[in-house]
N, CA and C atoms as a LAMMPS dump frame, in Angstrom:
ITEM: TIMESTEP
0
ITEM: NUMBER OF ATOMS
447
ITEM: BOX BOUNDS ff ff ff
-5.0000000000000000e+02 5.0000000000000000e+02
-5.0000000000000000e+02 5.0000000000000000e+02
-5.0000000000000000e+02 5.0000000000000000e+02
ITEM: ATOMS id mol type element x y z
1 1 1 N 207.904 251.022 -38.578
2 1 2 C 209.301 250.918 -38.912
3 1 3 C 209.669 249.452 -39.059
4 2 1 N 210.838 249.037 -39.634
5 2 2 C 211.368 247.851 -39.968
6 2 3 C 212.294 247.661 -39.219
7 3 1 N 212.144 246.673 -38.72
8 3 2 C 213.554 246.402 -37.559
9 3 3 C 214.266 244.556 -38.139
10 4 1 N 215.536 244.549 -38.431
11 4 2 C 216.301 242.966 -38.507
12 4 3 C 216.492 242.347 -36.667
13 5 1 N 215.857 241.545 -37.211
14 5 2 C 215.909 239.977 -35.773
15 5 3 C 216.56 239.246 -36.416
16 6 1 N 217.558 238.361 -35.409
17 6 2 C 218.204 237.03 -36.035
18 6 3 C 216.638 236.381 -35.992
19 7 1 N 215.716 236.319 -34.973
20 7 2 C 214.907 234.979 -34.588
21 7 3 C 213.669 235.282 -35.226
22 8 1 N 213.066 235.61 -36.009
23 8 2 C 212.014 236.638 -36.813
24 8 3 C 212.325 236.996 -38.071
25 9 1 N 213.487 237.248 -38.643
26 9 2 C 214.324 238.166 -40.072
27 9 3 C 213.498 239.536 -39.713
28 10 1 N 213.301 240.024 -40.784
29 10 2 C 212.67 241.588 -40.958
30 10 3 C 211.699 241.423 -40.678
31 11 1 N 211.303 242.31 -39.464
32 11 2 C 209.605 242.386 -39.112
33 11 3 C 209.185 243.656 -38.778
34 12 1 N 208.119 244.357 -39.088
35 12 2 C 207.348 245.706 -38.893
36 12 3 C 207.134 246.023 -38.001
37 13 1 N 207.389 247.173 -37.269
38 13 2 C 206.678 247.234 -36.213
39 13 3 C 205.929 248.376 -35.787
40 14 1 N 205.235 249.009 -34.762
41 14 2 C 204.728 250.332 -34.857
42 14 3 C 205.765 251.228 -33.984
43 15 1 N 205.951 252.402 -34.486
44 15 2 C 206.739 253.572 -33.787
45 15 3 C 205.828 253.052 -32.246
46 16 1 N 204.663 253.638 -32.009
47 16 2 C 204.458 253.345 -31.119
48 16 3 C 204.237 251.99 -29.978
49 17 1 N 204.465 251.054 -30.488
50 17 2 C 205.058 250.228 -29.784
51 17 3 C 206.569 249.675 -29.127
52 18 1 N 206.945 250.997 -29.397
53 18 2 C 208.289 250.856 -28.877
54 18 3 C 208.523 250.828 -27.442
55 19 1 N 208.974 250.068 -26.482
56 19 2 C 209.017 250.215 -25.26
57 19 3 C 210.603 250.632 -24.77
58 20 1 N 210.771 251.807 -23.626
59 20 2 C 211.917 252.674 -23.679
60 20 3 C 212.457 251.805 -22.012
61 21 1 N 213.304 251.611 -22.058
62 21 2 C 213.987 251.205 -20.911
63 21 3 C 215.021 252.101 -20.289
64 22 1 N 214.802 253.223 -19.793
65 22 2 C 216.022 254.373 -19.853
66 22 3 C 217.2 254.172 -19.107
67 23 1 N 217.363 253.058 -18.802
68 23 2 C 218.655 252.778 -17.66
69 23 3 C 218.979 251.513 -18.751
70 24 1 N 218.502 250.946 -19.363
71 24 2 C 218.517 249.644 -19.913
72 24 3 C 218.365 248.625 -19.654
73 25 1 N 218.969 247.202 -19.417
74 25 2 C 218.231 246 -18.919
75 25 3 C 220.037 245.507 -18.085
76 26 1 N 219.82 245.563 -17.116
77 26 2 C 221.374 245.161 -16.342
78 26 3 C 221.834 244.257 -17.183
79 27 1 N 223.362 244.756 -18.122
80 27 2 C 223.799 243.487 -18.69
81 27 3 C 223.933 244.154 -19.948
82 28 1 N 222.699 244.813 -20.418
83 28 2 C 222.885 245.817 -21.81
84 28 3 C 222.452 246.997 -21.581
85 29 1 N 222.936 247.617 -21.028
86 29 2 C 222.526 248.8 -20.392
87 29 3 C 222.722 249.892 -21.989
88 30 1 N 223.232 249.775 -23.018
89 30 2 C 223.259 250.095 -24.092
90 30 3 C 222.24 250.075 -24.817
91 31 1 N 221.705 249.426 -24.768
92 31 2 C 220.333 249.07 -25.597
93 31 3 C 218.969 249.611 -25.289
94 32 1 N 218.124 250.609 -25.52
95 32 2 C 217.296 250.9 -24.718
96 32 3 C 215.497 250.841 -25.179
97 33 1 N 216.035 250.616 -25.88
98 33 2 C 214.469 250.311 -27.607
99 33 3 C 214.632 248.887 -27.103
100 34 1 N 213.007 248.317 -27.253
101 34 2 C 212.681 247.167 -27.623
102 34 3 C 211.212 247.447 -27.874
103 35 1 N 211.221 245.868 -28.296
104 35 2 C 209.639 245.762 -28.879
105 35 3 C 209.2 244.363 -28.799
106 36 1 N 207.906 244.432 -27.71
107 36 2 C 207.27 243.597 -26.871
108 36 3 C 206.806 242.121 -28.168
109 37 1 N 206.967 240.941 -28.424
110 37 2 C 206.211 240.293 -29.384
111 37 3 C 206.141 239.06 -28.812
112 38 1 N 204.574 238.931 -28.527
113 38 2 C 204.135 237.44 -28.854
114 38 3 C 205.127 236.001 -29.462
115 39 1 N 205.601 235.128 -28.174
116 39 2 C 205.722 233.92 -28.149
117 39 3 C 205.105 232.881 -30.206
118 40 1 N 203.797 233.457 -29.692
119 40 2 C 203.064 231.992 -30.599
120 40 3 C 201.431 233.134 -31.013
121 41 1 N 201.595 234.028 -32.483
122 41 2 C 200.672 234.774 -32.262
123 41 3 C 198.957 234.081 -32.654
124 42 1 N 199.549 232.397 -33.373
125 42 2 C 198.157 232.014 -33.549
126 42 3 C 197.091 231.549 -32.265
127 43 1 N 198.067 231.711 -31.028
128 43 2 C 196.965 231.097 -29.617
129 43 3 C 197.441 232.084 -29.001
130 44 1 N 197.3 232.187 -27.967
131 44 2 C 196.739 232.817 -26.388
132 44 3 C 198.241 232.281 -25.701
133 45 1 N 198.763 232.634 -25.475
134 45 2 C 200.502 232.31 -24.823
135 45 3 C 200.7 233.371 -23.655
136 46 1 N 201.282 232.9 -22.535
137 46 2 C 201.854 233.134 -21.391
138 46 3 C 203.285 233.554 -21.902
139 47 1 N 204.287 233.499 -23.1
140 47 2 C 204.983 233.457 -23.596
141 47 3 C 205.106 234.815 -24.654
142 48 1 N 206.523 235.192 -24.25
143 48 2 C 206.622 236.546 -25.458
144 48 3 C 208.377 236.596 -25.532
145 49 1 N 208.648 237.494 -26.962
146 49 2 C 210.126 237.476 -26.468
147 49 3 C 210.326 239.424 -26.376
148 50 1 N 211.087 239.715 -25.744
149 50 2 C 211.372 241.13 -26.223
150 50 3 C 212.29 241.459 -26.916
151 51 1 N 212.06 242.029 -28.075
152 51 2 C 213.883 242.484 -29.027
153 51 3 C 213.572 243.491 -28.885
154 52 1 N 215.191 243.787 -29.242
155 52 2 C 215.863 244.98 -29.387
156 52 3 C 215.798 245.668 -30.478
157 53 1 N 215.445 247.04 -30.444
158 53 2 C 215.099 247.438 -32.296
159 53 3 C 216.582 247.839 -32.203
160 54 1 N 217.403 248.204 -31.313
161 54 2 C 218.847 248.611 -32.334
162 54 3 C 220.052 247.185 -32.252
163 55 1 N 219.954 246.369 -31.954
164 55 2 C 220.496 245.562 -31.856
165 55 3 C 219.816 243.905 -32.474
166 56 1 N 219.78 243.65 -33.435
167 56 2 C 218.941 242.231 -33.964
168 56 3 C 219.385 241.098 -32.942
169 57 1 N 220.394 240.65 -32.324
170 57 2 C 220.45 239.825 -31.625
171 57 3 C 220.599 239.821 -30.448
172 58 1 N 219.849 240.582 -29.72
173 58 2 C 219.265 240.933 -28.621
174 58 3 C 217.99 240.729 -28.509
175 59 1 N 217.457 239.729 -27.59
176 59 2 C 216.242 239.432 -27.432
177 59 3 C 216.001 238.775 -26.2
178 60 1 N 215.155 239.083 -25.376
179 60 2 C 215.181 237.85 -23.96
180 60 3 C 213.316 237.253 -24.199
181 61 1 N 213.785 236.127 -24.104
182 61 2 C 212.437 235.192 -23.567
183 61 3 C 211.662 235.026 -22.328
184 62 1 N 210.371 235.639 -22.245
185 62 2 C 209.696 236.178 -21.099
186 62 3 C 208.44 235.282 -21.441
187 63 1 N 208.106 235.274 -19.84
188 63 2 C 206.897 234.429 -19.342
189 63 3 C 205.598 235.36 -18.825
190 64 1 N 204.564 235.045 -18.362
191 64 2 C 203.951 235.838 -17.505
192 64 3 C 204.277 234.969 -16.228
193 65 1 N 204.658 235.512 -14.736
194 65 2 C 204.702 234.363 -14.041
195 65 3 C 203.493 234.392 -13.566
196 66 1 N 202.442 235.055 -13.422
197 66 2 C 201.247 234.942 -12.859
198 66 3 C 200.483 233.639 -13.448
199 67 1 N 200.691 233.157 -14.375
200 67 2 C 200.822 232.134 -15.44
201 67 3 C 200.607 230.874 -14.67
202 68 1 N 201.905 230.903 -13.798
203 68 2 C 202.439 230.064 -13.397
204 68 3 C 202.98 229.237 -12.003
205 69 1 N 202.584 231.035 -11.363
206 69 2 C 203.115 231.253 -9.995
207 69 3 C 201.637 232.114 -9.771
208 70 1 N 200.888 231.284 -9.475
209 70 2 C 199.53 232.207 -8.898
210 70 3 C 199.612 233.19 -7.608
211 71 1 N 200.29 232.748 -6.992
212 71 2 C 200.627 233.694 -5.499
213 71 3 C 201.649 234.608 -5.369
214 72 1 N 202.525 234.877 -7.169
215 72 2 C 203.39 235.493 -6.837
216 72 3 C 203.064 236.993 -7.445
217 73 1 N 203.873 237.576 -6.22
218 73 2 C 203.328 239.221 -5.907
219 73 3 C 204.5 239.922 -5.674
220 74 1 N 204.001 241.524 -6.679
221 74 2 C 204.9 242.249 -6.216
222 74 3 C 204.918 243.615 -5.764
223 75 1 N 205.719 244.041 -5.288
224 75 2 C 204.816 245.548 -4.366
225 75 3 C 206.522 246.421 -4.99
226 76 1 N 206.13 247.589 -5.613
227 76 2 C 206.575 248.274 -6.347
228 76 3 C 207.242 249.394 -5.182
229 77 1 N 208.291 250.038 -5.108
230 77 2 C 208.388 250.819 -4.511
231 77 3 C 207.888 252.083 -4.897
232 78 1 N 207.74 253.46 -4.097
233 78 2 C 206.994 254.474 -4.869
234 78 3 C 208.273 255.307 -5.908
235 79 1 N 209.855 255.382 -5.526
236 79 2 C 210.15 255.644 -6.265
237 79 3 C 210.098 254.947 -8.004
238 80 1 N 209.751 253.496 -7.882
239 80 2 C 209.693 252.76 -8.94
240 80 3 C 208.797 252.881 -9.613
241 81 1 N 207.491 253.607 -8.645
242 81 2 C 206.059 253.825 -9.431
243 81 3 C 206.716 255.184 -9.96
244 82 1 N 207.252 256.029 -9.591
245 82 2 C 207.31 257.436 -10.49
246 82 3 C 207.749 257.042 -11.53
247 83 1 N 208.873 256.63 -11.443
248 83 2 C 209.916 256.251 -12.622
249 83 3 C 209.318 256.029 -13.969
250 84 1 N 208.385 254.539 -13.722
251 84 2 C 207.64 254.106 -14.641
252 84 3 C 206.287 254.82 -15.128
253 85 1 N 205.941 256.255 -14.136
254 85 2 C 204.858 256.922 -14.275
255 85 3 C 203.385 256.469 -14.499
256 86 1 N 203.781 255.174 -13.511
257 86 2 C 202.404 254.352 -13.116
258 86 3 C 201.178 255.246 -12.56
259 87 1 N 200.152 255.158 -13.154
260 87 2 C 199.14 256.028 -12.402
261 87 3 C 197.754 254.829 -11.911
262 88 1 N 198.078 253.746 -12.726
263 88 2 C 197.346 252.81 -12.064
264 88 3 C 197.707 251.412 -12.105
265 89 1 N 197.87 250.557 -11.317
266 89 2 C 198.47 249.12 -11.301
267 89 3 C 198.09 248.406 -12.463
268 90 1 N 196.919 248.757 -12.829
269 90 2 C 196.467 247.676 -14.027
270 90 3 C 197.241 248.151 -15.272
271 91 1 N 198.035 249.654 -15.344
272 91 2 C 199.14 249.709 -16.143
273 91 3 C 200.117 248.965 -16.83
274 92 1 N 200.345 248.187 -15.116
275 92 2 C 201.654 247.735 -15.468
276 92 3 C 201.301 245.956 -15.959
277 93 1 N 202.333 245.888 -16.556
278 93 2 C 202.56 243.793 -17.031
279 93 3 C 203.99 244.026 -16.612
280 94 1 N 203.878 243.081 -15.998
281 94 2 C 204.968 241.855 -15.087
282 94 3 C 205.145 240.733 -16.4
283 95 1 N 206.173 240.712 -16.366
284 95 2 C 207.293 239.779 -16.913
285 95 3 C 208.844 239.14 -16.527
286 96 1 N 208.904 237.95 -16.655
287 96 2 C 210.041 237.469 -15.734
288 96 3 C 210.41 236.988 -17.022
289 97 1 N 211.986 236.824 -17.272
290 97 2 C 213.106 236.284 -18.127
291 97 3 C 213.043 234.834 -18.132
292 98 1 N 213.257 233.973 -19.05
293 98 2 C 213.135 232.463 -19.179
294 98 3 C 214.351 232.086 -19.944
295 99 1 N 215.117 231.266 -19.135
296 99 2 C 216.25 230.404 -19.369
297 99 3 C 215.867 228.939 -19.664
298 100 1 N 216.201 228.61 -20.669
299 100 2 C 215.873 226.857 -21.175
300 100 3 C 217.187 226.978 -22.303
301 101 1 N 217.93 226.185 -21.735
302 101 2 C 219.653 226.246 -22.217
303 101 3 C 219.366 224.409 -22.518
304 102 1 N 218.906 223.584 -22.099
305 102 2 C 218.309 222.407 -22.308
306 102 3 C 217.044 222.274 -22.563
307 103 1 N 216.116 221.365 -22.574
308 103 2 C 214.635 220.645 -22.749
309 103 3 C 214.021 222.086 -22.158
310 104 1 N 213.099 222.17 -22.692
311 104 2 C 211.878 223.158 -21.528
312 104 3 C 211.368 222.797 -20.636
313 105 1 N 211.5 221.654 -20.342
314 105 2 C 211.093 221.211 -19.333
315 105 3 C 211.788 221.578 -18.021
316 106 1 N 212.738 221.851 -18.337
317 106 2 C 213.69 222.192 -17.12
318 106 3 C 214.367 223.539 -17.238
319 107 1 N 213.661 224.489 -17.546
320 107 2 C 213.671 226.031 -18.081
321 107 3 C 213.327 226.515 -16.842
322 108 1 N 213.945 227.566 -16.566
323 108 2 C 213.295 228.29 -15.292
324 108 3 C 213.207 229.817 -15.524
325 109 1 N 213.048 230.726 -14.367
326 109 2 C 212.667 231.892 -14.487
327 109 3 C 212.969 232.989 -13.242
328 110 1 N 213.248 234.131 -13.696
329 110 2 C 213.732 234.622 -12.589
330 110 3 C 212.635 235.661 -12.032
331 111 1 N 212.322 235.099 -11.092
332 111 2 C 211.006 235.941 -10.377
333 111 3 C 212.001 236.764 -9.185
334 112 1 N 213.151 236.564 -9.018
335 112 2 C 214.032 237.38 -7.938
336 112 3 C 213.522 239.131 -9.14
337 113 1 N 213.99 239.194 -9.898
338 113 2 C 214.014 240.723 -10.427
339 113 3 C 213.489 240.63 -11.797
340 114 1 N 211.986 240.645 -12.055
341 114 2 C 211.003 240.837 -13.234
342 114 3 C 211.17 241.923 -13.869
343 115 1 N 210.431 242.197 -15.461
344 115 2 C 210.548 243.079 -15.82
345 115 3 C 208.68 244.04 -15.591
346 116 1 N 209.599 245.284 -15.401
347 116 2 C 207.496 245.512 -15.152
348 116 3 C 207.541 246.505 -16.581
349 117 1 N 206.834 246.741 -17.216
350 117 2 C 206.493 247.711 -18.073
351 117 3 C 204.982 248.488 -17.761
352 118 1 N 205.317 250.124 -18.267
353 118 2 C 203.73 250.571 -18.076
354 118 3 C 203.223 250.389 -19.738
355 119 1 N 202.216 249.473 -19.887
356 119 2 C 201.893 250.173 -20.611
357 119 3 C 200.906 250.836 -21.917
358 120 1 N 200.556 252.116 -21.252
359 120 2 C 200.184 253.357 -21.261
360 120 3 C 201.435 254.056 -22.015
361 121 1 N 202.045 253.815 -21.117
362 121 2 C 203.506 255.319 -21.357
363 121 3 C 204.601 254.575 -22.054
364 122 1 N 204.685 253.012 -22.235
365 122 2 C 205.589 252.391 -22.733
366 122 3 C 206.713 252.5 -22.424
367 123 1 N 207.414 252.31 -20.594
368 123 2 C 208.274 252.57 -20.556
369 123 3 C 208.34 251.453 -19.171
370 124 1 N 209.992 250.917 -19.365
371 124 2 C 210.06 249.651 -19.098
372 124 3 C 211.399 249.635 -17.84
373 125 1 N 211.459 248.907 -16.941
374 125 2 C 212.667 248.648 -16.019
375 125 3 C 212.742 247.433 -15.512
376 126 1 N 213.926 246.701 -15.424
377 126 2 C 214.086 245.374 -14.622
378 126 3 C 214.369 246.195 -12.976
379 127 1 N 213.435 245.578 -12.181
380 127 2 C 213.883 245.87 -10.619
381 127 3 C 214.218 244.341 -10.013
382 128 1 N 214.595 244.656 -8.453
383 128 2 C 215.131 243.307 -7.941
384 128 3 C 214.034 243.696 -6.76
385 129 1 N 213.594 242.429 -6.473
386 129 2 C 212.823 242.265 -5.018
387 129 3 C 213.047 241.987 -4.143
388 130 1 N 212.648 242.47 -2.649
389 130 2 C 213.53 241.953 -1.995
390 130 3 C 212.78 240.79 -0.783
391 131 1 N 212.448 239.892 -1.814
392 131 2 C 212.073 238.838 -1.253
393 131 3 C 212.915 237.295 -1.493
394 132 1 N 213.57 236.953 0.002
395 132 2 C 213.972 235.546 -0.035
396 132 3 C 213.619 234.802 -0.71
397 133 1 N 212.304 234.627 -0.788
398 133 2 C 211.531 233.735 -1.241
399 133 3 C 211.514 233.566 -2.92
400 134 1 N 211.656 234.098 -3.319
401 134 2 C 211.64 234.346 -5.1
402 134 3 C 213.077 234.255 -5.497
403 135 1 N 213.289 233.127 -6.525
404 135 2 C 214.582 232.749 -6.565
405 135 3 C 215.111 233.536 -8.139
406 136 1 N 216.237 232.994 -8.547
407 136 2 C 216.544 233.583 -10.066
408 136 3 C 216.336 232.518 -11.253
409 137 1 N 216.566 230.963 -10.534
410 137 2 C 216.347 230.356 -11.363
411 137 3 C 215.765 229.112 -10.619
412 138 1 N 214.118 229.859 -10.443
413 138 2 C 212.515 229.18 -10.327
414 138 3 C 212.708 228.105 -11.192
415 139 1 N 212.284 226.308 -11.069
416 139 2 C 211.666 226.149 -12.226
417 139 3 C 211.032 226.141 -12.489
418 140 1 N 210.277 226.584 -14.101
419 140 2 C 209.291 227.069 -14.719
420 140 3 C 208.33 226.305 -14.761
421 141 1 N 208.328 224.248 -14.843
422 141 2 C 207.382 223.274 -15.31
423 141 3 C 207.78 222.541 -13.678
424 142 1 N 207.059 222.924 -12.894
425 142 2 C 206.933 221.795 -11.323
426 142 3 C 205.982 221.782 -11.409
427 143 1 N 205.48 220.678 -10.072
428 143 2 C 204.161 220.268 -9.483
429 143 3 C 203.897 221.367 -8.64
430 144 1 N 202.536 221.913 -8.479
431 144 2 C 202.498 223.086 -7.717
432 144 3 C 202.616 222.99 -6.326
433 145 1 N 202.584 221.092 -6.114
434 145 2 C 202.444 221.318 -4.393
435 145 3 C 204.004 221.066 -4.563
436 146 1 N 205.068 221.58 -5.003
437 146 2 C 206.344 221.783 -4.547
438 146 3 C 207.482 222.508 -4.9
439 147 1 N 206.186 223.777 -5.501
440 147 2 C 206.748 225.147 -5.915
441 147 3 C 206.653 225.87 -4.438
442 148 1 N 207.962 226.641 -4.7
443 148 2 C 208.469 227.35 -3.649
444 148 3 C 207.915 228.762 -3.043
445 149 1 N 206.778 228.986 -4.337
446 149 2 C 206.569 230.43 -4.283
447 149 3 C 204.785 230.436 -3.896
């Protein structure tokens, strides 16, 4: 199918790559289609954005934080594993939202509530964690001996 992006114009995509968010993403809870795409598809990127197939200017900029945050972990609740109809961890990809409103250099990320997707089943939810420790707006480019996570 053909879907309009402001940040892309018209781009193809497969029916089956559609990822379903059935509650939606807190904020657009309207929107429930998207479609997962590669940052930079000529290299290997930690970087992706997700759009919206019914909405063109809807899109959030996602990281891997494992990327970035080697120690950061997350433990799923079991209602969260049904939901997403996880049947095995290596299912799922973890993705956290990326804010850079200035330089990238000073872009951060919200590892407080990632997005996990399965996918297998292509079906997607933002949860919140409930760890102190994981902030909303991580920054993304520190020295590791004075990352928080």
């Amino acid at each position: 199918m053909k879907i309009q992006t402001t940040r892309f114009g018209e781009i193809e995509v497969e029916d089956s790559s559609v990822i379903t968010f059935n509650k939606g993403i807190p904020g657009f809870e309207e929107y429930m289609k998207y479609v997962l795409l590669p940052a930079d598809e000529n290299e290997e990127s930690p970087f992706f954005f997700l759009q919206s197939i019914d909405e063109e200017e809807v899109n959030f900029f996602l990281v891997d934080p494992f990327s970035f945050f080697k120690e950061y972990n997350i433990n799923l609740e079991e209602q969260m594993v049904d939901r997403l109809e996880l049947k095995d961890p290596t299912d799922a990809i973890v993705l956290t939202t990326v804010t850079a409103t200035g330089e990238i250099k000073d872009a951060t990320t919200n590892l407080k509530a990632p997005l996990v997707i399965n996918n297998n089943r292509h079906l997607g939810m933002q949860i919140v964690l409930d760890n102190k420790d994981y902030l909303i707006k991580q920054p993304l480019f520190q020295s590791a001996e004075s990352r928080q996570v």
